[in-house]
N, C-alpha and C positions, 0 to 999 in steps of 0.2 A: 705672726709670720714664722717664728720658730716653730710651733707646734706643727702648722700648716707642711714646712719643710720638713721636721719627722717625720709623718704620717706617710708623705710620701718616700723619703729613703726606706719606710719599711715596707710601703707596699710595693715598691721597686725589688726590695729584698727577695720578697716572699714569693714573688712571681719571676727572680730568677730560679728559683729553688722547686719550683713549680714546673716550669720549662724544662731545667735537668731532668728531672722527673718523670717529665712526662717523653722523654728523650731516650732515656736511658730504657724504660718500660717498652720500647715502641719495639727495642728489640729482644725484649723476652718474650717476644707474642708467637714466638714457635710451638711454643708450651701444646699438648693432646687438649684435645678440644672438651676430653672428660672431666681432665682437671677443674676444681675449684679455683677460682681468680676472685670471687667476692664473698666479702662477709656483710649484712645489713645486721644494723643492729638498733635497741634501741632499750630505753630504761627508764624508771621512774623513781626518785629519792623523796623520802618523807622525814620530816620530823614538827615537833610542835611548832616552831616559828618560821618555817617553809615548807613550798612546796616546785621541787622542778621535775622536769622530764626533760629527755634528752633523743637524739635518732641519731643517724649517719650510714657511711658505710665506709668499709677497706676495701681499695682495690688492687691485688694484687697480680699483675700480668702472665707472672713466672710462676704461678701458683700459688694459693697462703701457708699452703705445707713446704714449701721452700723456699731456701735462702732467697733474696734478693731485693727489690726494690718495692716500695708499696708507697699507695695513696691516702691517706685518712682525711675525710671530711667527718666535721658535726657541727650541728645546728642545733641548739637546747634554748629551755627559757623557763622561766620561774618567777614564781611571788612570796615575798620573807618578810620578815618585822620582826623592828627594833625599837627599843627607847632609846630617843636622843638624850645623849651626855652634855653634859656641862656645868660649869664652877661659877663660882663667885666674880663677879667682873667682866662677864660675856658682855659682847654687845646685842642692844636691843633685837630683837628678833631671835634670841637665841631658843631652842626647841626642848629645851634638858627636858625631860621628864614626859618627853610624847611621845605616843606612840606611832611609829613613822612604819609606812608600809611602800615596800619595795618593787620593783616589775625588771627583769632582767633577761636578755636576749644575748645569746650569745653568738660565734658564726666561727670554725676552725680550718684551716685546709692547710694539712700536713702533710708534705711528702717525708716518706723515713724509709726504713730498711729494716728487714729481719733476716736474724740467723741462730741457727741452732746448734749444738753442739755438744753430741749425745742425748742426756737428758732434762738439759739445759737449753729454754727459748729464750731471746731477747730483741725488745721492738726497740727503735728509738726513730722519733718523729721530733721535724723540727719546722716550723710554718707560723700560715698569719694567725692574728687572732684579733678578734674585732667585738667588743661589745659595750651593749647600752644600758644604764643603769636609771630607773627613773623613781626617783621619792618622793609619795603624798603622804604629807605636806612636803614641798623642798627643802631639805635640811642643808644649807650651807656649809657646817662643819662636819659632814661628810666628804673624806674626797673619793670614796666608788659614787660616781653621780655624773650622768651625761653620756656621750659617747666618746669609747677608747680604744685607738689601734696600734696593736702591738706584735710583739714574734712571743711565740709559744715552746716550748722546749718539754716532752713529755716521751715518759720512756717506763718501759715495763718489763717484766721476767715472769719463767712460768717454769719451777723446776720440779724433777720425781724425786726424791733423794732416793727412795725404797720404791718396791713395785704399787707399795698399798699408801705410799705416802706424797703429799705435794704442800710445796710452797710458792706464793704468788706475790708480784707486790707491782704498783705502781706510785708515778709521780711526775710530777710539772711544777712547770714555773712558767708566769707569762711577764712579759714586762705590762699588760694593758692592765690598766688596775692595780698590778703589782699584787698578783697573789701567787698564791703555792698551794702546793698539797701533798699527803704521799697516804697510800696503803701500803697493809703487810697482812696477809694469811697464811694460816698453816692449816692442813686438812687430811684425815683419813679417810684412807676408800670404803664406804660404808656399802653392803648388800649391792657390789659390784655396779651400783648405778650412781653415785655423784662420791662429792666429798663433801664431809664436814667437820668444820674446826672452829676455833676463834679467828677474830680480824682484830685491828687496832686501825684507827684510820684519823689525821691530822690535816685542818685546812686552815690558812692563815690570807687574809686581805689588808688594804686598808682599814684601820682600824675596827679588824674582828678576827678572832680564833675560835676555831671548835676544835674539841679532840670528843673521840668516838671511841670505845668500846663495843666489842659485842661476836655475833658469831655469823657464821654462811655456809650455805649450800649451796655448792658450785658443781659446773659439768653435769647439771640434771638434763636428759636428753629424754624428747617427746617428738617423734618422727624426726623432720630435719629440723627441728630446734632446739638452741641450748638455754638451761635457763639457770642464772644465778639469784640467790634470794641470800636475803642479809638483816639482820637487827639486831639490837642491842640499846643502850645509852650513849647519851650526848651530852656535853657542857657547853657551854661557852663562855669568851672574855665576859661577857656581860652578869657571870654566876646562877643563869639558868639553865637546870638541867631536864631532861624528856626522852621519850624516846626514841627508837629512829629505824627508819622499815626503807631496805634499798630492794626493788626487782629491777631485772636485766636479761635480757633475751637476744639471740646471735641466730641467725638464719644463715646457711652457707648459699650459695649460687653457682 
């Protein structure tokens, strides 16, 4: 009954927050008809013990190059493996030492806001978030495992410091699952068509961490699309390390 009554104060939450949203937008719709109002986007992340893909789109009424109010959807899903943990004294059925493979769907709708200021962007989105996690074999002491709905808090920046220079970074927190994450990039304007620099990049869940090094080319542009590309190394709490290949691709509308 408790949980049952959560699930719905947040999705009561997230669909006032949706409403405003979609309220406040109804009267930036003045905007030139030239303007851009959407970004579709969509990505693919790799490393040795997963594999996800992600899609969505931003809708911006007021324009995506100007301040005001915006819509973030995404829908992503992925397949990961771990070895089940455990000690001395579990009870029967316990999985230590299996290899347990994972299936994960996830589902976001985030109303937020941008604004700029000077050289300086910044997003911040705050909505539902809904996802399902499902382990073969079922691994009981895991708790990412099942279906979870929660509010999502995820906010980003995108600055020049110099004309030839950029710094980037995001991050989130959701309550569903109970994970986090954050990026940080730095990058030079190379042969006046992208940047590239190092990244560092940090993800934390229910019992799992990975930290990521490595580097990215960002703002690569091929007609109307932009493409970001990424790799380097990965660890995780578990002491396995590999490597890790992120592509990302932005369509304007």
């Amino acid at each position: 009954m408790w949980r049952a009554g959560r699930v719905s104060a947040t999705a009561s939450v997230a669909a006032a927050l949706v409403v405003c949203c979609v309220s406040v937008a109804a009267a930036q719709m003045t905007v030139a008809d030239e303007e851009t109002r959407t970004l579709v986007f969509s990505g693919r992340d790799l490393s040795r013990n997963g594999a996800f893909a992600y899609g969505g789109f931003l809708l911006a009424p007021g324009g995506v190059d100007n301040d005001g109010i915006n819509l973030k959807v995404v829908l992503s899903g992925g397949v990961y493996r771990y070895t089940g943990g455990g000690a001395a004294g579990d009870p029967p059925g316990s999985l230590a030492g299996w290899r347990i493979v994972g299936v994960e769907t996830t589902a976001q709708v985030m109303p937020g806001f941008r604004v700029k200021r000077g050289n300086l962007e910044v997003k911040a989105f705050f909505g539902l978030d809904v996802e399902n996690h499902r382990l073969y074999p079922d691994d009981p002491s895991n708790q990412l495992r099942g279906h979870s709905t929660g509010l999502r808090f995820a906010g980003e920046f995108w600055y020049e410091p110099t004309p030839t220079t950029m710094a980037a970074g995001d991050a989130m927190l959701s309550s569903a699952s109970t994970n986090y994450a954050a990026r940080l990039a730095y990058g030079w304007h190379m042969l006046e068509q992208f940047y590239f620099g190092p990244e560092v990049q940090y993800y934390g869940g229910d019992g799992y961490r990975q930290f990521r090094v490595g580097g990215h080319f960002t703002a690569l542009k091929t007609d109307a699309n932009e493409w970001t590309l990424a790799g380097g190394w990965a660890r995780d709490s578990t002491g396995l390390s590999s490597p890790y290949a992120r592509l990302g691709m932005t369509v304007r509308r």
